[in-house]
C-alpha distance (Angstrom), angle and dihedral (degrees) to the residues before:
residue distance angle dihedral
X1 . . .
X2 3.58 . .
X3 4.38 93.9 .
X4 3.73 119.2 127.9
X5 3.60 105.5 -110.5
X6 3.98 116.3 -122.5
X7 3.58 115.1 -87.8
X8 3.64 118.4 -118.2
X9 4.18 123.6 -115.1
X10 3.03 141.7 -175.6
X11 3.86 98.0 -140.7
X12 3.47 117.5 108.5
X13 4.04 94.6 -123.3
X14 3.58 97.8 49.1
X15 4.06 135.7 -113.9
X16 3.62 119.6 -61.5
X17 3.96 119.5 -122.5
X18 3.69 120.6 -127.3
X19 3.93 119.6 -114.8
X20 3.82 79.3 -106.6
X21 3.78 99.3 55.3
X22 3.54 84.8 37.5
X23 4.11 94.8 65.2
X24 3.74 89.1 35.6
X25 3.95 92.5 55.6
X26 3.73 78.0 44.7
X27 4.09 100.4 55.6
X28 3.87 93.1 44.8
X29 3.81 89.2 48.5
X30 3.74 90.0 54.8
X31 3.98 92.1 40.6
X32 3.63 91.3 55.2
X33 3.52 93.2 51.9
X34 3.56 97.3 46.7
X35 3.89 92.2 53.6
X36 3.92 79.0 45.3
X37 4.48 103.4 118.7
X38 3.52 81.0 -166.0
X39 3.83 127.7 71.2
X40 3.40 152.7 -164.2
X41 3.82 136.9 -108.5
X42 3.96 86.3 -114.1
X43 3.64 91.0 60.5
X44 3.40 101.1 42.2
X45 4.12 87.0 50.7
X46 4.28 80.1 54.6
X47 3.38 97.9 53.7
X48 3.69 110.2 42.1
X49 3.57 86.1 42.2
X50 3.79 100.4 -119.3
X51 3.71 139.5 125.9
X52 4.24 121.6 -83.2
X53 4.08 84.9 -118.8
X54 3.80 93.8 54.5
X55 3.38 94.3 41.8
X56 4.01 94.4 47.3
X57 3.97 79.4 44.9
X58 3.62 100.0 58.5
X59 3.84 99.1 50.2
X60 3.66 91.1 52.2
X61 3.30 84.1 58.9
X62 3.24 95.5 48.7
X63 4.08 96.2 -121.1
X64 4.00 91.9 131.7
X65 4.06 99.4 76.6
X66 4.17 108.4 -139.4
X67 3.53 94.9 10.2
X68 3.97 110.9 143.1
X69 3.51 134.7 -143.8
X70 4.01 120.8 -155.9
X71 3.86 116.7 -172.0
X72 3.70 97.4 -53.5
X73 4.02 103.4 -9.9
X74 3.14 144.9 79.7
X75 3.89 124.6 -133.5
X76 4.04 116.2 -168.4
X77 3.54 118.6 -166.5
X78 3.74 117.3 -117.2
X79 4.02 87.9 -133.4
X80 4.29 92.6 64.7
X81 3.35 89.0 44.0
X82 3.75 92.0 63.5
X83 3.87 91.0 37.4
X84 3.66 90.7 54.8
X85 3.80 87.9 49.5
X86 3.79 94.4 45.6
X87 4.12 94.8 49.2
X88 3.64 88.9 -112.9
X89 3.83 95.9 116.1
X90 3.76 113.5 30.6
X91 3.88 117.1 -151.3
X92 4.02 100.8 -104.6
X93 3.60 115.4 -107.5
X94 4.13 113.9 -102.8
């Protein structure tokens, strides 16, 4: 990645990034995640078209089929995304 790396202080807060490191820090962020072939509960709400609560709801219950959950969040595989979208892996039934 092309981002300037943070500059080093000796204050005890830390340096503050220009608006222009700022947006950079911002674009590789978003890059990274968009090359990302895992995904997030957000995006999964966005692409099957249903609300964050439902979609937090169904992989408690364990609808979404190789979803992961790490501590606290929940990774979904790019790959059942597109299977859910295809018809080739039906949400289960509650």
């Amino acid at each position: 990645m092309d981002t300037p790396k943070r500059k080093r202080c000796n204050k005890r807060k830390g340096c503050k990034l220009s608006e222009q490191e700022k947006a950079a820090r911002r674009a590789a962020r978003e890059a990274k995640l968009k090359g990302a072939k895992m995904r997030t509960p957000e995006e999964l709400s966005q692409a099957l078209g249903i609300g964050l609560n439902q979609a937090y709801a169904a992989l408690a219950q364990g609808e979404i089929r190789g979803a992961v959950r790490l501590n606290q969040r929940w990774l979904i595989p790019d790959r059942v995304i597109e299977r859910i979208l295809n018809g080739e892996q039906p949400l289960s039934a509650a």
